[in-house]
PDB file of N, CA, C and O in Angstrom:
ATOM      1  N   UNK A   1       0.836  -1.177   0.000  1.00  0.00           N
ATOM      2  CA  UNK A   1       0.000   0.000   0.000  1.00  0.00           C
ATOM      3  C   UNK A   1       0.883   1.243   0.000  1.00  0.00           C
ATOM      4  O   UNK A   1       1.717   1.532   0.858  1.00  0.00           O
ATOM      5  N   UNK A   2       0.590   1.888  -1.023  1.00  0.00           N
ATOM      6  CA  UNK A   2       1.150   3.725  -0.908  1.00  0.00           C
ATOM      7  C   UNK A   2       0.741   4.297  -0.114  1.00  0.00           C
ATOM      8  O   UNK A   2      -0.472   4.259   0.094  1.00  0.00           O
ATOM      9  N   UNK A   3       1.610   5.083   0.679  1.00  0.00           N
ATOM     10  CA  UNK A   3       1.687   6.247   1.769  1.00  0.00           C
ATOM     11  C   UNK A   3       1.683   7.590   1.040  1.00  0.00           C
ATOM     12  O   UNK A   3       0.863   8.475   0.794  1.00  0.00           O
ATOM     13  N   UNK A   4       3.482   7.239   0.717  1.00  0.00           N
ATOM     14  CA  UNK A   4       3.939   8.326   0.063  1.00  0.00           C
ATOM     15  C   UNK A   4       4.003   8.463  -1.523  1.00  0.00           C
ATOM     16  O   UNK A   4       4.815   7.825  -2.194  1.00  0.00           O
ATOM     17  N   UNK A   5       3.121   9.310  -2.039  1.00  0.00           N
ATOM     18  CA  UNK A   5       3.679   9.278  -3.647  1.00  0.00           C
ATOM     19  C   UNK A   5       4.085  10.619  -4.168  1.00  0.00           C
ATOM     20  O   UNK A   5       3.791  11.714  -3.688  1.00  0.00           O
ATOM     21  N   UNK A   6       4.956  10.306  -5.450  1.00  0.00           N
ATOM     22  CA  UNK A   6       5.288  11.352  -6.239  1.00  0.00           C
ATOM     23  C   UNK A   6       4.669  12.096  -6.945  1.00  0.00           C
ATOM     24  O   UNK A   6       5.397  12.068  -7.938  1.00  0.00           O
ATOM     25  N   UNK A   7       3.672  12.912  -7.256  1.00  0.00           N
ATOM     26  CA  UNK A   7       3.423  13.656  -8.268  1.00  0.00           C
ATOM     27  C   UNK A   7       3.946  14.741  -8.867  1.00  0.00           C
ATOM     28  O   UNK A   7       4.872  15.307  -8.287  1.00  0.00           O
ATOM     29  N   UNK A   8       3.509  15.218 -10.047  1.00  0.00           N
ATOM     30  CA  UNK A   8       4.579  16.298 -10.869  1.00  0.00           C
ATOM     31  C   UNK A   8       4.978  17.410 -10.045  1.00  0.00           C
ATOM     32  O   UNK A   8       6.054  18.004 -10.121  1.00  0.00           O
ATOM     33  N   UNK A   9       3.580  17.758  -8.873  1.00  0.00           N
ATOM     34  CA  UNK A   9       4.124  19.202  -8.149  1.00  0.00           C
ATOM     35  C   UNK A   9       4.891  18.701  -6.863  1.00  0.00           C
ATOM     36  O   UNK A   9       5.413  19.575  -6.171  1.00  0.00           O
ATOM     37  N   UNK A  10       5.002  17.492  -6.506  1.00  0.00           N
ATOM     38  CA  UNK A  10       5.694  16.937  -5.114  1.00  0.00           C
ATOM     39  C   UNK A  10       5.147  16.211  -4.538  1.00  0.00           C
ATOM     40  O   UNK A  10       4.203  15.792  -5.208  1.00  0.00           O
ATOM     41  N   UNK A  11       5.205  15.699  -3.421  1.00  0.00           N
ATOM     42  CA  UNK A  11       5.152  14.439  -2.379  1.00  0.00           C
ATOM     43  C   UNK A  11       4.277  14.993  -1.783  1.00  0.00           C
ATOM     44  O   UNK A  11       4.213  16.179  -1.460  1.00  0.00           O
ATOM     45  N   UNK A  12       2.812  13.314  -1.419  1.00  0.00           N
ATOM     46  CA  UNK A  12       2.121  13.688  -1.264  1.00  0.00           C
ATOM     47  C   UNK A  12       1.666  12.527  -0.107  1.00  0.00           C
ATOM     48  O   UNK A  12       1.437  11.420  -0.593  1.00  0.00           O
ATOM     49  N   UNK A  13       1.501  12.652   1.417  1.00  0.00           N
ATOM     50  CA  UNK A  13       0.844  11.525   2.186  1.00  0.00           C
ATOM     51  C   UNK A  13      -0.419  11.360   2.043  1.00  0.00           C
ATOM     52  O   UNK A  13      -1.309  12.202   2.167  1.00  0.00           O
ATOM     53  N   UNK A  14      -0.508  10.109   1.742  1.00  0.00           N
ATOM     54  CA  UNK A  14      -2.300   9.427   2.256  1.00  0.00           C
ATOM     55  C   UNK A  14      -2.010   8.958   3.849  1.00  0.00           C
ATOM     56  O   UNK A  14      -1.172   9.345   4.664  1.00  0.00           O
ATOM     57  N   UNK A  15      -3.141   7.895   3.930  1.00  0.00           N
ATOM     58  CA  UNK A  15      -3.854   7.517   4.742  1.00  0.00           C
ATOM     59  C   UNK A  15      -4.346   6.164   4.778  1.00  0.00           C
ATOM     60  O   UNK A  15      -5.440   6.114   4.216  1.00  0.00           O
ATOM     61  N   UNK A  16      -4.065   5.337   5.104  1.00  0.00           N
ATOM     62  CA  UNK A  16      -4.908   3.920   4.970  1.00  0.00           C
ATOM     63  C   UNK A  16      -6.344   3.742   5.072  1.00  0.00           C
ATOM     64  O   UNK A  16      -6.974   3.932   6.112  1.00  0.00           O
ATOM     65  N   UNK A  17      -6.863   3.360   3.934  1.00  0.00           N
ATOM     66  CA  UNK A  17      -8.270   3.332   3.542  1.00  0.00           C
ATOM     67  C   UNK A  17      -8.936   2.440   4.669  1.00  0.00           C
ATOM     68  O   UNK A  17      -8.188   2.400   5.646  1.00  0.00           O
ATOM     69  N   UNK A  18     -10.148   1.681   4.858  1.00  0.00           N
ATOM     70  CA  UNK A  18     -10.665   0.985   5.713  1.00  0.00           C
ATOM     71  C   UNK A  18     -10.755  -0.590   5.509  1.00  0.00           C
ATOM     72  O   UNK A  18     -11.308  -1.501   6.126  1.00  0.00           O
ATOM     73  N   UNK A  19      -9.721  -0.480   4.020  1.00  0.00           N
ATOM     74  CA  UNK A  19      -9.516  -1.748   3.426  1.00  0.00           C
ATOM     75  C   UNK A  19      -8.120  -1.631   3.105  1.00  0.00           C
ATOM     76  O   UNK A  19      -7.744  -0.975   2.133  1.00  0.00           O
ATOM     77  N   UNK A  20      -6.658  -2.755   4.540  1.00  0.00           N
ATOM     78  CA  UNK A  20      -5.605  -1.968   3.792  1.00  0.00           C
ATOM     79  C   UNK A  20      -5.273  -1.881   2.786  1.00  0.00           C
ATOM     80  O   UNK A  20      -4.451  -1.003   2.527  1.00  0.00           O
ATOM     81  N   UNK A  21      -5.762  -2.762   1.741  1.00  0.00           N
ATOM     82  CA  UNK A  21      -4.553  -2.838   0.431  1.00  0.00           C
ATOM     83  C   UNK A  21      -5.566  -1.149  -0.545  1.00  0.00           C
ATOM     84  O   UNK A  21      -5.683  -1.212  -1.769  1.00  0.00           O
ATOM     85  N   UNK A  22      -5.933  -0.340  -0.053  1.00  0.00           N
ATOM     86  CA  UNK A  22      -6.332   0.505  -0.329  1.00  0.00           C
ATOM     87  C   UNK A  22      -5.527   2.257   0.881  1.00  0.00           C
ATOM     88  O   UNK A  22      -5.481   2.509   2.086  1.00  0.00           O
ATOM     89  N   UNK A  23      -5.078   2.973  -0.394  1.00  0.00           N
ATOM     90  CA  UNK A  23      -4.524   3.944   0.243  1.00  0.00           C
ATOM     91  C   UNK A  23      -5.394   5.244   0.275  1.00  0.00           C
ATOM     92  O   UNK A  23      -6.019   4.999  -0.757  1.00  0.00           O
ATOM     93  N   UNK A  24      -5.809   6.230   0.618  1.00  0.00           N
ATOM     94  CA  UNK A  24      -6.789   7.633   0.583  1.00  0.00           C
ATOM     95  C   UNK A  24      -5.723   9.005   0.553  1.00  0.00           C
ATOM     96  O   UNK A  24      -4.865   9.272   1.394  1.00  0.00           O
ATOM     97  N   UNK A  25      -6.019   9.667  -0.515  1.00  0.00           N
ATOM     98  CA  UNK A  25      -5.836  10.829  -0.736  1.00  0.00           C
ATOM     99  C   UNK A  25      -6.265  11.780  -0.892  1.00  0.00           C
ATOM    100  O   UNK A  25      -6.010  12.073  -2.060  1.00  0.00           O
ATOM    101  N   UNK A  26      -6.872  12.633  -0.387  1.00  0.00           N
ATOM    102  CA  UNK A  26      -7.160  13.794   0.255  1.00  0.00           C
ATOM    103  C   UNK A  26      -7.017  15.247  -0.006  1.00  0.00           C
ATOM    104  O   UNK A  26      -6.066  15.721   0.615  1.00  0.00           O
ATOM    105  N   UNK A  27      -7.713  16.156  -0.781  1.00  0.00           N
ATOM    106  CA  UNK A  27      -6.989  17.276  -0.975  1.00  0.00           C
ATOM    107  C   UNK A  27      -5.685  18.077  -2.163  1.00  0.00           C
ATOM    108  O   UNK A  27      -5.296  19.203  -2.474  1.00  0.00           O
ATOM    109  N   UNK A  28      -5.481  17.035  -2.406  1.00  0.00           N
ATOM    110  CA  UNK A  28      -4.824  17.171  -3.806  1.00  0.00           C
ATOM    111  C   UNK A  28      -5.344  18.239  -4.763  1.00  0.00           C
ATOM    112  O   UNK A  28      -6.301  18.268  -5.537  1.00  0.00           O
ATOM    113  N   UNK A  29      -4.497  19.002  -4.482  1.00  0.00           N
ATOM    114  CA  UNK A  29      -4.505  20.666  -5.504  1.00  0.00           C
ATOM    115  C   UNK A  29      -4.187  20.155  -7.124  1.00  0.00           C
ATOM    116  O   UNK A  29      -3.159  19.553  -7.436  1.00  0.00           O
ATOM    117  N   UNK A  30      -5.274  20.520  -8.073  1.00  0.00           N
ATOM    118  CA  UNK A  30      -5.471  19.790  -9.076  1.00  0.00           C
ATOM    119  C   UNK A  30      -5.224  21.331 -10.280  1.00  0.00           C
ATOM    120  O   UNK A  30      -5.232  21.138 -11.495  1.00  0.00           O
ATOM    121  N   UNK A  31      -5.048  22.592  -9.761  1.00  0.00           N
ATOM    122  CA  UNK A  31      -4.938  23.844 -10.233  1.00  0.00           C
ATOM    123  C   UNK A  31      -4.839  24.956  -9.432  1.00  0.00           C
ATOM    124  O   UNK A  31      -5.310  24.890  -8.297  1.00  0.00           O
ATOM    125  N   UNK A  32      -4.172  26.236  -9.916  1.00  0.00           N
ATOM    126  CA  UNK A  32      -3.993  27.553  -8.460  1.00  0.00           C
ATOM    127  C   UNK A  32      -5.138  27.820  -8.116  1.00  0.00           C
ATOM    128  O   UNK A  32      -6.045  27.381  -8.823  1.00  0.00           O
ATOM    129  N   UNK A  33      -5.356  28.346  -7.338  1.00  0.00           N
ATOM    130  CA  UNK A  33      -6.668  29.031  -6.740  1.00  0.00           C
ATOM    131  C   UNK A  33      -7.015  29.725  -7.895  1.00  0.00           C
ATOM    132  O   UNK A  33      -6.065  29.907  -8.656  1.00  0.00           O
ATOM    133  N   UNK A  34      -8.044  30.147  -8.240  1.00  0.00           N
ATOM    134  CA  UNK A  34      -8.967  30.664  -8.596  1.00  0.00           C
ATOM    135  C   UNK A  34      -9.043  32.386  -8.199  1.00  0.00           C
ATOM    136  O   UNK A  34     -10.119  32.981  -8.263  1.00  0.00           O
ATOM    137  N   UNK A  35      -7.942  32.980  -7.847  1.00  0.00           N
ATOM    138  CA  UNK A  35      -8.326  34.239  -6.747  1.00  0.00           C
ATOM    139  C   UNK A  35      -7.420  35.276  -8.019  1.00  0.00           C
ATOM    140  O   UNK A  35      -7.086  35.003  -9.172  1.00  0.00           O
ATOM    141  N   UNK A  36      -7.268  36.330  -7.318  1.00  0.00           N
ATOM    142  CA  UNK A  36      -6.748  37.421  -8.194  1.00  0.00           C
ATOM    143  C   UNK A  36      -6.826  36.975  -9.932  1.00  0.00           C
ATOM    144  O   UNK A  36      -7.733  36.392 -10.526  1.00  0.00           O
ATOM    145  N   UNK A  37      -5.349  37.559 -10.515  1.00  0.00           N
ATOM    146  CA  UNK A  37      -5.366  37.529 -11.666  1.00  0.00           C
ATOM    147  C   UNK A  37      -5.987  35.999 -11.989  1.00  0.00           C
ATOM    148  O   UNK A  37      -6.527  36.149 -13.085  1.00  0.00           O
ATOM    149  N   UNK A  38      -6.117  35.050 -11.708  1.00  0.00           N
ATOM    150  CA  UNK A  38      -6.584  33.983 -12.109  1.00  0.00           C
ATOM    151  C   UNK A  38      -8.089  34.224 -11.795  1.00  0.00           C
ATOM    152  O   UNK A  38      -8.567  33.132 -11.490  1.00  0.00           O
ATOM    153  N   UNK A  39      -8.971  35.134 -11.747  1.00  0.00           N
ATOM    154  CA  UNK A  39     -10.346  34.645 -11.166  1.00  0.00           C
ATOM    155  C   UNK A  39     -10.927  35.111 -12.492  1.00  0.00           C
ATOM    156  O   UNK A  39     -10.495  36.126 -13.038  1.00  0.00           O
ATOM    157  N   UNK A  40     -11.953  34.339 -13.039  1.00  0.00           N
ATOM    158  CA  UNK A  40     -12.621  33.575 -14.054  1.00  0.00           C
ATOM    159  C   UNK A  40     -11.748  33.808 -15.391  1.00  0.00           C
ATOM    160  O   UNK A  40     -11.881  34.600 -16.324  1.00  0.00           O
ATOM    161  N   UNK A  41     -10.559  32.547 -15.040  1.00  0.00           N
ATOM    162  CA  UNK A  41     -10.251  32.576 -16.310  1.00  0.00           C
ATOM    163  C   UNK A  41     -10.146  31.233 -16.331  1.00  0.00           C
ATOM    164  O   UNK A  41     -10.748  30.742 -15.376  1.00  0.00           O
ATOM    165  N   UNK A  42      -9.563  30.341 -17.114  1.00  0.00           N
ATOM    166  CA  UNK A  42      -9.576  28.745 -17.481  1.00  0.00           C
ATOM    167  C   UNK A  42      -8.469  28.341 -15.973  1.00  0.00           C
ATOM    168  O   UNK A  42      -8.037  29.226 -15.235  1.00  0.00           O
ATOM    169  N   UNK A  43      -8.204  26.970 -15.794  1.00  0.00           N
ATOM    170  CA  UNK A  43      -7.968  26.543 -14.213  1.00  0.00           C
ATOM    171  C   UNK A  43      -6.210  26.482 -15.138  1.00  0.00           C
ATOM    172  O   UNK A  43      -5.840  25.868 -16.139  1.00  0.00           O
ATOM    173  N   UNK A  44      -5.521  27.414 -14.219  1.00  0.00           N
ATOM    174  CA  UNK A  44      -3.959  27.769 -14.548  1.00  0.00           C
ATOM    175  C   UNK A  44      -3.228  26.470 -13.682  1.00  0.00           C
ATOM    176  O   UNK A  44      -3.857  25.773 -12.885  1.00  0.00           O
ATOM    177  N   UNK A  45      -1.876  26.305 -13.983  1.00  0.00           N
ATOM    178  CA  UNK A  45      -1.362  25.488 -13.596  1.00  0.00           C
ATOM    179  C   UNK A  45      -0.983  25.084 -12.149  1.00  0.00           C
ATOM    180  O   UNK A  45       0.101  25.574 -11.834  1.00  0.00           O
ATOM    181  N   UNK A  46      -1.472  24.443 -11.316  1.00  0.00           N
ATOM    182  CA  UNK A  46      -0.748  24.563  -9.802  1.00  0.00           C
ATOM    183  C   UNK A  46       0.837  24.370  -9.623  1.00  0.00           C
ATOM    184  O   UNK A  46       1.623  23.798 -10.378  1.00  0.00           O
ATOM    185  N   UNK A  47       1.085  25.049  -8.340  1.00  0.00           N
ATOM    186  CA  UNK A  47       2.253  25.766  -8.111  1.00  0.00           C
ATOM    187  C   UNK A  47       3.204  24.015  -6.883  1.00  0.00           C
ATOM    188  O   UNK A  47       3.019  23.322  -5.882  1.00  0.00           O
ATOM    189  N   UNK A  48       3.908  24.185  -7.731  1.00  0.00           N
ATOM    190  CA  UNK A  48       4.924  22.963  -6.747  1.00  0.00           C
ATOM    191  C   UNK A  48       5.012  23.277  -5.888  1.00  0.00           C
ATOM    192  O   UNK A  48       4.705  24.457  -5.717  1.00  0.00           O
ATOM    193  N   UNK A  49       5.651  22.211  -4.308  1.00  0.00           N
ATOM    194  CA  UNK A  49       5.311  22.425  -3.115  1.00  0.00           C
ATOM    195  C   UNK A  49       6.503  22.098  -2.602  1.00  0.00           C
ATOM    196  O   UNK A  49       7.101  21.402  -3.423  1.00  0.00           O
ATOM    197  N   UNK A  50       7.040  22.249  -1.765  1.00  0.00           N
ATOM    198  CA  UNK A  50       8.520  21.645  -1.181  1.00  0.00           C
ATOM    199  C   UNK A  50       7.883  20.578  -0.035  1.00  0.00           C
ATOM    200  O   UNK A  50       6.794  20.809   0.491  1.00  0.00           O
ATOM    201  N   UNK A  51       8.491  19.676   0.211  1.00  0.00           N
ATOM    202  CA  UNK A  51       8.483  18.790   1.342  1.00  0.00           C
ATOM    203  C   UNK A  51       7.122  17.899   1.154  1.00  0.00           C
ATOM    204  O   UNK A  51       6.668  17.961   0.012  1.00  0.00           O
ATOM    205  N   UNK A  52       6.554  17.261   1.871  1.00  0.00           N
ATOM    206  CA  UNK A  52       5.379  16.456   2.045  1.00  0.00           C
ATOM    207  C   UNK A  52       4.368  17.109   2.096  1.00  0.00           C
ATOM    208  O   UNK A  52       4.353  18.068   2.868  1.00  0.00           O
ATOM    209  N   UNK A  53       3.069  16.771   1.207  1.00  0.00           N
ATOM    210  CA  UNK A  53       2.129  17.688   1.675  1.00  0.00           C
ATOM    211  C   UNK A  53       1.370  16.680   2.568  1.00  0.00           C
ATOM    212  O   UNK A  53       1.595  15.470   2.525  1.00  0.00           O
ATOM    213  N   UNK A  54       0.373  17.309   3.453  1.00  0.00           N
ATOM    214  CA  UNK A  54      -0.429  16.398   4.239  1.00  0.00           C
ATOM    215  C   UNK A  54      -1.775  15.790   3.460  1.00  0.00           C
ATOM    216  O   UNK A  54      -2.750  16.539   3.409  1.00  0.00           O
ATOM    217  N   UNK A  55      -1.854  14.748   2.981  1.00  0.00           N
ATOM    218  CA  UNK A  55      -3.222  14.902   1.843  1.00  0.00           C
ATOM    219  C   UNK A  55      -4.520  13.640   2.672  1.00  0.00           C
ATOM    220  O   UNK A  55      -5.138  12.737   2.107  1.00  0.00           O
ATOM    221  N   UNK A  56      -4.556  14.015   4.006  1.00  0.00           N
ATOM    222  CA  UNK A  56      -5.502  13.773   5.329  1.00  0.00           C
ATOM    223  C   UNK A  56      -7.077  13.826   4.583  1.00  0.00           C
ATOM    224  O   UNK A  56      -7.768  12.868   4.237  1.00  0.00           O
ATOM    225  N   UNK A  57      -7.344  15.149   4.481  1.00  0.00           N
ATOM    226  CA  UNK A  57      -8.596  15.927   4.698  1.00  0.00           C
ATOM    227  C   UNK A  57      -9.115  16.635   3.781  1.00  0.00           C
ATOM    228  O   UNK A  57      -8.156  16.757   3.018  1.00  0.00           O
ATOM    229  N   UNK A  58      -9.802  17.083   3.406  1.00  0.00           N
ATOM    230  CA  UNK A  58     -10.632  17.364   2.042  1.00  0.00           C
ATOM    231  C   UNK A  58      -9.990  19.077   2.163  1.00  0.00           C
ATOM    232  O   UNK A  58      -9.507  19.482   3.221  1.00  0.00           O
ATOM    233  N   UNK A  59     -10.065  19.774   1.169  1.00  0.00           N
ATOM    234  CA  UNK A  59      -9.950  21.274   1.484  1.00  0.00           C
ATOM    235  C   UNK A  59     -11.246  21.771   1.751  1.00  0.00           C
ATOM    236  O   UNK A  59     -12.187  21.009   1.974  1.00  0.00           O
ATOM    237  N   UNK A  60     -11.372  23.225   1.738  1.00  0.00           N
ATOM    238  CA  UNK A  60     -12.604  23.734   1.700  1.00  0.00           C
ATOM    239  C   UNK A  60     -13.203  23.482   0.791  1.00  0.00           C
ATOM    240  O   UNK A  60     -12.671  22.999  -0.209  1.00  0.00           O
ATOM    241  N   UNK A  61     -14.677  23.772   0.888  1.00  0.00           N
ATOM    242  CA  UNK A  61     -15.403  23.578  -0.620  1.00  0.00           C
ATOM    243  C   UNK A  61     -15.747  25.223  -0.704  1.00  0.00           C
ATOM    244  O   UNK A  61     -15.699  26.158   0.095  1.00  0.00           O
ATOM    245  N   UNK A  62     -16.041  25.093  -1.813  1.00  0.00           N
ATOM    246  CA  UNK A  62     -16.338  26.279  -2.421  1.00  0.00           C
ATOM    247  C   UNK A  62     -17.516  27.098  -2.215  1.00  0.00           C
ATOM    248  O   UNK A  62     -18.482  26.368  -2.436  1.00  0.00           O
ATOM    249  N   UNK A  63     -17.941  28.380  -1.865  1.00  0.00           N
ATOM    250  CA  UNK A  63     -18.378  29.390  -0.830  1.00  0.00           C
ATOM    251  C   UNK A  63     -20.074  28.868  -1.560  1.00  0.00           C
ATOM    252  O   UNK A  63     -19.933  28.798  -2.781  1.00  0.00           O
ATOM    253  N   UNK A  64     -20.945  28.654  -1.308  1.00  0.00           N
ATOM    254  CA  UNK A  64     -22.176  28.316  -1.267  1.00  0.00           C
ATOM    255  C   UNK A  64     -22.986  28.954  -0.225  1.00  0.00           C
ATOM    256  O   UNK A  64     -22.491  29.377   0.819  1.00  0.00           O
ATOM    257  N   UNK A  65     -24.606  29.041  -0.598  1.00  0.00           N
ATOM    258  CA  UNK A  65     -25.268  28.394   0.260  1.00  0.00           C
ATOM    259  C   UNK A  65     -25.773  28.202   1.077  1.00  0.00           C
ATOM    260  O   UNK A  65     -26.532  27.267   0.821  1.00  0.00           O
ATOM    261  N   UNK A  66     -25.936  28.678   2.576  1.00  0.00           N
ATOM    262  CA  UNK A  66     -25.965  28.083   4.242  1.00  0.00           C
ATOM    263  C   UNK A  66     -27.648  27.956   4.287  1.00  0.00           C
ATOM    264  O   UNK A  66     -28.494  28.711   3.808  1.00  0.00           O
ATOM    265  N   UNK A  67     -27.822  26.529   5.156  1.00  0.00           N
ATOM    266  CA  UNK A  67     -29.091  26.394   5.750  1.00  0.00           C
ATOM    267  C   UNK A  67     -29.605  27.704   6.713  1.00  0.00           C
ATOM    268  O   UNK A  67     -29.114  28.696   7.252  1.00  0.00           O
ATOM    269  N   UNK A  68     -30.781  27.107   6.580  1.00  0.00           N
ATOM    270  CA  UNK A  68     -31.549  28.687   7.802  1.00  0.00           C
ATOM    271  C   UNK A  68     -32.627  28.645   6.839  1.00  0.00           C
ATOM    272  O   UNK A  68     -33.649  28.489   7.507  1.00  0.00           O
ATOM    273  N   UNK A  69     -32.877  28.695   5.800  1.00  0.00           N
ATOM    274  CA  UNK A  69     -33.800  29.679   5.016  1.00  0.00           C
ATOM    275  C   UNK A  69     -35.414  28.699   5.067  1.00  0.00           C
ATOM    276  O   UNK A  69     -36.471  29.305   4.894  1.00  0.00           O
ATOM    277  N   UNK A  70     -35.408  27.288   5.302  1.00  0.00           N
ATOM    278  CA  UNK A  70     -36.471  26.595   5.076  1.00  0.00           C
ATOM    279  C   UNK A  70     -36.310  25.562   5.217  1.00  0.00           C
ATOM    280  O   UNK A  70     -35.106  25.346   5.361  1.00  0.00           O
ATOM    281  N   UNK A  71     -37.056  24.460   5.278  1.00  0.00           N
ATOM    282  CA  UNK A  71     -37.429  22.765   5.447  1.00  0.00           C
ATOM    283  C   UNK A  71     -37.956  22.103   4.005  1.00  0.00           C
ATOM    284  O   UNK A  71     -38.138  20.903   3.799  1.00  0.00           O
ATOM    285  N   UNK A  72     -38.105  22.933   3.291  1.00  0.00           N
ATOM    286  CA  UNK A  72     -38.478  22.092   1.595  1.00  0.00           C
ATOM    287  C   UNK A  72     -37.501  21.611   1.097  1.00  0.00           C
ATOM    288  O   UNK A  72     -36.529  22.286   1.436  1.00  0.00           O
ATOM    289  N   UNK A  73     -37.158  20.604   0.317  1.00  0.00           N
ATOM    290  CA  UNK A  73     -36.584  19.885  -0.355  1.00  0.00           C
ATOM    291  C   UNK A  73     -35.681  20.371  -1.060  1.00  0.00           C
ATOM    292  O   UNK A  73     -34.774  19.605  -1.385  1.00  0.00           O
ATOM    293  N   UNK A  74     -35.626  21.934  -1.569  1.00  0.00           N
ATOM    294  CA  UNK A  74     -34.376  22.611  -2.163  1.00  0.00           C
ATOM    295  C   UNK A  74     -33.464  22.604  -0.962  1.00  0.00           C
ATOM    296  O   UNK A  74     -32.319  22.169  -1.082  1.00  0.00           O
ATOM    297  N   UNK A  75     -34.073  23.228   0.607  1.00  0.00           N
ATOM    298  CA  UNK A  75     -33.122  23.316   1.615  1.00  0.00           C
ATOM    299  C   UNK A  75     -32.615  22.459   2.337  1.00  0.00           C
ATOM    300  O   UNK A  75     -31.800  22.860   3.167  1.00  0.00           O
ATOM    301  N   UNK A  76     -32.901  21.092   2.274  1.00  0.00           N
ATOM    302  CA  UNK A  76     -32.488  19.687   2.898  1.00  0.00           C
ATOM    303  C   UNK A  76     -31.421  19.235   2.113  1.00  0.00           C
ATOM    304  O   UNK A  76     -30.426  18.754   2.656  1.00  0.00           O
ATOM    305  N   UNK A  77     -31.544  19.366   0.503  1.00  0.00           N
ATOM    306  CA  UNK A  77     -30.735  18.922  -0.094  1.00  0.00           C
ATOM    307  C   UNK A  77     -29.420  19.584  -0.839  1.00  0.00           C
ATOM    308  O   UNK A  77     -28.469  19.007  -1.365  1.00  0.00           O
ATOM    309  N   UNK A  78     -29.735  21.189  -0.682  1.00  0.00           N
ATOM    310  CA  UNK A  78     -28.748  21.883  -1.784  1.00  0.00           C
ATOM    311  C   UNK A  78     -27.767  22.694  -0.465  1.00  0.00           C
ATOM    312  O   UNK A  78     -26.537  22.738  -0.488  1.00  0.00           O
ATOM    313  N   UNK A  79     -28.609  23.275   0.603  1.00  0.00           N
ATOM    314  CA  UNK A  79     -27.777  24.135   1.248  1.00  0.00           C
ATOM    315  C   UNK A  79     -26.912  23.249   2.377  1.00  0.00           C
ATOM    316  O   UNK A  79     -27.274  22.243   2.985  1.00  0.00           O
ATOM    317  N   UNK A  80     -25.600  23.999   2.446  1.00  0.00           N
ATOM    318  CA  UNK A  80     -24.763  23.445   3.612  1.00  0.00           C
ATOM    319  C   UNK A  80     -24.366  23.655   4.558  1.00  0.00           C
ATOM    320  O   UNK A  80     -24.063  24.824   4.797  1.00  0.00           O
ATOM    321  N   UNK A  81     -24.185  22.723   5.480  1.00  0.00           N
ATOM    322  CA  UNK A  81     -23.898  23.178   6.413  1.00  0.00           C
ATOM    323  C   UNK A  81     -23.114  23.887   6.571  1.00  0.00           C
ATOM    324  O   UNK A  81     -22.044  24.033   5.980  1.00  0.00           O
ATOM    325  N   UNK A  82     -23.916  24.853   8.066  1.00  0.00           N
ATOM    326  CA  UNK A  82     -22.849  26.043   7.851  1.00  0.00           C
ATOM    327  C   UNK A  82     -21.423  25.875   9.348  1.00  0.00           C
ATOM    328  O   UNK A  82     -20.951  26.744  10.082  1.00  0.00           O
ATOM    329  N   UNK A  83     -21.216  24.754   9.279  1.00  0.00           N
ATOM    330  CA  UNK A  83     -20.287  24.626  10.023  1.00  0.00           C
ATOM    331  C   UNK A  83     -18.433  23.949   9.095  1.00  0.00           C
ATOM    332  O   UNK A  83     -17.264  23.745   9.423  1.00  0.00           O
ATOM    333  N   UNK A  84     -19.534  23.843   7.560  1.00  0.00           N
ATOM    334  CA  UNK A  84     -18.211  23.055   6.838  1.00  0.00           C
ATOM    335  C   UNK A  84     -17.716  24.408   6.621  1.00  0.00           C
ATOM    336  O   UNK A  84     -18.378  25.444   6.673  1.00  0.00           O
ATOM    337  N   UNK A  85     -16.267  24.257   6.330  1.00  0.00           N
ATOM    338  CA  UNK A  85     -15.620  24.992   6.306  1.00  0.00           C
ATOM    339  C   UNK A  85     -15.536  25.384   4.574  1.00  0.00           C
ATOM    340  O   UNK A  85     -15.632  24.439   3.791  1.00  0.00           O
ATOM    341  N   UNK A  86     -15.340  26.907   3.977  1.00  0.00           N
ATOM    342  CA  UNK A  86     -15.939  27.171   2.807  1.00  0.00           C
ATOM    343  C   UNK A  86     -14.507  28.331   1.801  1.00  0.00           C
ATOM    344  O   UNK A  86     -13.890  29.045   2.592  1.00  0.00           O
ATOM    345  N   UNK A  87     -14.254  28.419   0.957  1.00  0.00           N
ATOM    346  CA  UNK A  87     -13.569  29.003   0.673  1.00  0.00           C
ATOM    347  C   UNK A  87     -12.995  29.320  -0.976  1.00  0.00           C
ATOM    348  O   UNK A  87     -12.785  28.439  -1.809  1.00  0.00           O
ATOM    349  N   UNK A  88     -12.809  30.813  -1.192  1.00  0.00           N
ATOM    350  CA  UNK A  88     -12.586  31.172  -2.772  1.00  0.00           C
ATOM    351  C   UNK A  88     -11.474  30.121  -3.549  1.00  0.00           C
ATOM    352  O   UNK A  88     -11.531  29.994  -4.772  1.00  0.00           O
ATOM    353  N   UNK A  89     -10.476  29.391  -2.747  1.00  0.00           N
ATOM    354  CA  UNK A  89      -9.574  28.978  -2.980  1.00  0.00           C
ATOM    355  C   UNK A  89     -10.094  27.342  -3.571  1.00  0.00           C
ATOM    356  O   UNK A  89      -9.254  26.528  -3.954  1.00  0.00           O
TER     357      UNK A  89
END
């Protein structure tokens, strides 16, 4: 089972899945943020990393949304919780 792997921008830890011969990766930056000169243009190249990244835990998701507004079926299913953590990046 892989821990540690190589990809083009650097080294990246998983996690042992709940099945070992299965490894989990996590978070893996797939393009730069989205922010300044990059904001709405096509997904630019991500930026290499020195050392290990930790690839544990999901990143933020992207700014949506928050429950409060109702109990109908748009609000059970589309809005989120507003305790996940949310972000332009």
């Amino acid at each position: 089972m892989l821990k540690l792997v190589k990809t083009e921008n650097g080294l990246v830890r998983g996690f042992q899945g709940n099945n070992t011969r299965i490894s989990v990766f996590k978070g893996i930056p797939f393009a730069a943020p989205p922010v300044g000169e990059n904001r709405w243009k096509a997904p630019q190249p991500c930026q290499n990393w020195e050392g290990v990244r930790e690839c544990s835990k999901f990143a933020p998701i992207s700014v949506q949304d928050q429950p409060g507004v109702g109990t109908d079926i748009y609000c059970r299913e589309w809005h989120v919780d507003k305790d996940i953590e949310m972000d332009e990046d």
